[in-house]
C-alpha positions, -999 to +999 in steps of 0.1 A: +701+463+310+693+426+312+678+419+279+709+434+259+738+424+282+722+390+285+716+390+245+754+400+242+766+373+260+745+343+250+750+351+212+784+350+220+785+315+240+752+299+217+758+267+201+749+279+167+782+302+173+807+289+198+803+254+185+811+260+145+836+288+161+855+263+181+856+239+150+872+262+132+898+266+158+904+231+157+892+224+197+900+189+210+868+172+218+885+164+251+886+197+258+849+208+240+835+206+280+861+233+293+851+250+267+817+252+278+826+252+315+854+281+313+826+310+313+806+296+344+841+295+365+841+329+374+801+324+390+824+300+414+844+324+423+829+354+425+788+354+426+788+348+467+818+375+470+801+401+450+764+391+463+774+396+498+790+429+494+758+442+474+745+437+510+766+459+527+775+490+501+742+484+473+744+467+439+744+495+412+781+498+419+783+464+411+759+464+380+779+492+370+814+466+370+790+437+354+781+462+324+816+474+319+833+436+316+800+428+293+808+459+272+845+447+271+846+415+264+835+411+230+862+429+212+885+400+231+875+375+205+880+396+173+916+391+188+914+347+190+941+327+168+941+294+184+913+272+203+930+280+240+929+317+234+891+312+230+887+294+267+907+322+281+881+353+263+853+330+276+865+326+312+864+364+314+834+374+302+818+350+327+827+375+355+800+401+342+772+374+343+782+363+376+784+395+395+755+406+373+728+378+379+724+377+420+732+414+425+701+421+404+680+393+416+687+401+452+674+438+444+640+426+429+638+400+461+638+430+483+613+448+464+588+423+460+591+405+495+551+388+486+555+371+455+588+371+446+584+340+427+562+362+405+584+391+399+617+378+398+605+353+372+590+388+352+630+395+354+642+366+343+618+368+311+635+402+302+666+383+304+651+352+288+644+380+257+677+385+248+687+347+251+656+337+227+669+361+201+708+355+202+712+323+187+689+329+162+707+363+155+736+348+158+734+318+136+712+340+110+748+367+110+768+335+102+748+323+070+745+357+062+784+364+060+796+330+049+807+323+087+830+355+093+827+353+134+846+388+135+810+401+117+793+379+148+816+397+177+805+431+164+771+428+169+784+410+202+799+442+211+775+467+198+746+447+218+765+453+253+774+489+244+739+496+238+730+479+269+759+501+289+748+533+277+712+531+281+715+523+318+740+543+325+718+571+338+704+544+364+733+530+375+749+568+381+723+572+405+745+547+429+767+576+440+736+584+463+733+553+480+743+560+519+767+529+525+788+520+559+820+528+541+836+528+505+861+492+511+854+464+534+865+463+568+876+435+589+841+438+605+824+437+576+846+406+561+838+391+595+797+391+592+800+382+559+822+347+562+788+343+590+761+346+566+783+323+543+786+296+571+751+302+583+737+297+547+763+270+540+756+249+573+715+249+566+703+218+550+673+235+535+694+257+514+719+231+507+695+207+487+678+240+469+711+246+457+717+212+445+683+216+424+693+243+409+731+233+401+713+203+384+692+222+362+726+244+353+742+213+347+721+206+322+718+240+310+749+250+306+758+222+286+728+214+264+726+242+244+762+233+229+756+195+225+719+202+211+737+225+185+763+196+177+735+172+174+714+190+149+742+204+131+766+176+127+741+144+128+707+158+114+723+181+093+704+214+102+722+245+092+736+267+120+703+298+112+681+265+119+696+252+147+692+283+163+663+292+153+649+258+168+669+256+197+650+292+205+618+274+214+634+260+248+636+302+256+609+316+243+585+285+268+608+298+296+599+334+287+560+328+289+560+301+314+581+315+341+559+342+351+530+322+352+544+294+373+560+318+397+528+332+406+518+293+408+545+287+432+535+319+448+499+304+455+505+262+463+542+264+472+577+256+457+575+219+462+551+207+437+560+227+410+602+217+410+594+179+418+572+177+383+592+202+362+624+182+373+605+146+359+593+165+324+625+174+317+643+143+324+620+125+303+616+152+272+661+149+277+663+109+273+645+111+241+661+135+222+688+115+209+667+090+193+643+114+179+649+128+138+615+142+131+611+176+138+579+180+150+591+154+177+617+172+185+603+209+189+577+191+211+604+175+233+625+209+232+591+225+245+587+202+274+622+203+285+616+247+285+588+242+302+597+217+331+631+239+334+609+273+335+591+257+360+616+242+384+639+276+380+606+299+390+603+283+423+644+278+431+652+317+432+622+327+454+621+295+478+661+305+488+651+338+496+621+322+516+646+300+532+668+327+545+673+357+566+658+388+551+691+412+557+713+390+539+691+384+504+718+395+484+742+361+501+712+339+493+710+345+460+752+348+456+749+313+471+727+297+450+743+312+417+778+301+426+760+265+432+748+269+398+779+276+389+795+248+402+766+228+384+776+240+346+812+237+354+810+202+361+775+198+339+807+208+308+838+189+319+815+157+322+798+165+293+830+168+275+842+139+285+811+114+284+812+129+240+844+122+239+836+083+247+821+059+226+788+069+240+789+105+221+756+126+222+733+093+234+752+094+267+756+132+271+716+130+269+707+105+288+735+117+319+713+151+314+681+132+322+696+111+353+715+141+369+681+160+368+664+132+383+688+124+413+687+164+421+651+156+425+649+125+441+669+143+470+645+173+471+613+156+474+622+130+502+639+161+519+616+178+545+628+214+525+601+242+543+603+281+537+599+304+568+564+309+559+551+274+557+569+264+593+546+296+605+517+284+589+522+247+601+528+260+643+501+281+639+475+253+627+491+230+661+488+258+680+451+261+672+452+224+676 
């Protein structure tokens, strides 16, 4: 279900799409970052609602209302006239990633309670498929058909229907779950506002989140500014571009896994502190690089420090918090994440729409990765398991 919802939407959101899309609608640069931004809204406002209620009455129910927006969505922008129409198509689609995303995470955290940094990184590499191949696909369907973007929606659409149907048989199987009631009672609203303050008021999970909303910040936003940087300045054609740009996913795809079973054996720490410096450093280049071989090694290092930093996040939150409520955890730190592309778009926006244009989106990329982990490693940031380890050794002592 991952690999073709997740396809559906990113080919519908990838630079070699949205970008020439929104130039043909004739989008303000001013407003270029809300364009970007107005998908990851909805993770604001509903990832931690949705997350926490997965806790209490299961999460195929809610994988079930992910697929059906997914499946919905796309034939929204065969309808688009005019740029705004286009922010408005985005910012609901971005509900079926955000209730989508930390339901599903939350379900493999349970299962694999021993090396969840390992298996929920396996996850994200199913997902990671799907976002390899979309802007690829979708930049190949746009020189194929001499930029017709309803040809592009289609497969949009036919992508998330496929991914509907074939999981549909799973997701049925939700009527079985045994759950404390069908709508939320005023007790159940009651523990769940405490998990959010509990999780909210910890300092651990606090500067976790603000590692992972920096690495969205960049995320969400690079992807669009990469494609209007190779497009528009080095000329690239929007199949190359894509094709290109699919490096950064398919290092996150191979590298994930193996550095979540890292983080799994030496700890979280290590691995975010370097993956957040390689980054940063592969992201200030960029802009001054035009030779391609530089610049597929740079877009390698920045997929590899961002696989590794985002293989340790997930599974040191769920670490960090209280076993029953694994489904809050992981709402929390996706509507963090949230937060992070929302802003990581409207700053974005505007820092292009300056006279510093794609050298200053760049280089803001590479300092807000390095401030989220300046705070992190002079931050005494300890998962349940390592305070255990550390009494037991004074203990002994």
């Amino acid at each position: 279900m991952g690999g073709f919802m997740i396809l559906s939407s990113t080919m519908s959101k990838s630079g070699s799409v949205l970008n020439p899309l929104s130039k043909s609608l004739g989008t303000p640069d001013a407003w270029s970052g809300l364009l970007v931004a107005a998908s990851t809204i909805p993770g604001i406002l509903v990832s931690l609602p949705a997350a926490s209620l997965s806790d209490v009455f299961g999460r195929r129910r809610f994988l079930l209302i992910a697929g059906l927006i997914f499946a919905s969505a796309p034939f929204l922008y065969l309808l688009i006239t005019i740029w705004w129409q286009l922010i408005l198509v985005r910012f609901y689609h971005g509900f079926a990633t955000a209730i989508f995303v930390p339901v599903a995470e939350a379900s493999i955290a349970e299962l694999f309670p021993n090396n969840r940094g390992q298996q929920m990184s396996l996850f994200t590499s199913a997902t990671y498929v799907g976002r390899v191949i979309a802007p690829s696909l979708g930049g190949y369907i746009l020189f194929a058909t001499n930029s017709d973007f309803h040809q592009v929606y289609l497969a949009v659409a036919f992508a998330a229907l496929t991914g509907l149907i074939i999981s549909l048989p799973f997701l049925a199987r939700g009527r079985q779950e045994t759950t404390t009631g069908s709508r939320p009672t005023r007790e159940t609203m009651r523990k769940m506002l405490s998990s959010w303050r509990k999780l909210a008021s910890n300092s651990s999970t606090a500067i976790v989140s603000l590692v992972q909303a920096s690495q969205y910040y960049v995320f969400g936003a690079f992807d669009f500014y990469i494609a209007g940087y190779m497009i528009n300045v080095l000329k690239y054609t929007t199949f190359g571009q894509g094709l290109v740009y699919s490096t950064v996913l398919v290092v996150a795809i191979f590298a994930r896994p193996s550095m979540g079973r890292v983080s799994d054996r030496i700890g979280r720490r290590i691995p975010i502190i370097l993956g957040c410096i390689l980054s940063a450093v592969a992201l200030a280049t960029i802009p001054y690089i035009t030779d391609f071989t530089t610049l597929i090694v740079l877009l390698v290092a920045y997929g590899f420090g961002f696989a590794t930093v985002t293989a340790s996040t997930s599974p040191l939150m769920c670490d960090i918090a209280p076993n029953e409520i694994v489904g809050t955890s992981m709402g929390f730190l996706n509507t963090t994440m949230d937060i992070g592309q929302t802003i990581g778009g409207f700053v974005s926006g505007l820092v292009f729409a300056s006279s510093l244009h794609y050298a200053g989106v760049f280089l803001v990329f590479a300092a807000v990765l390095l401030f989220g982990c300046a705070v992190f490693a002079f931050s005494g940031v300890q998962t349940r398991v390592v305070r255990l380890v550390v009494r037991s050794l004074r203990r002994k002592s």
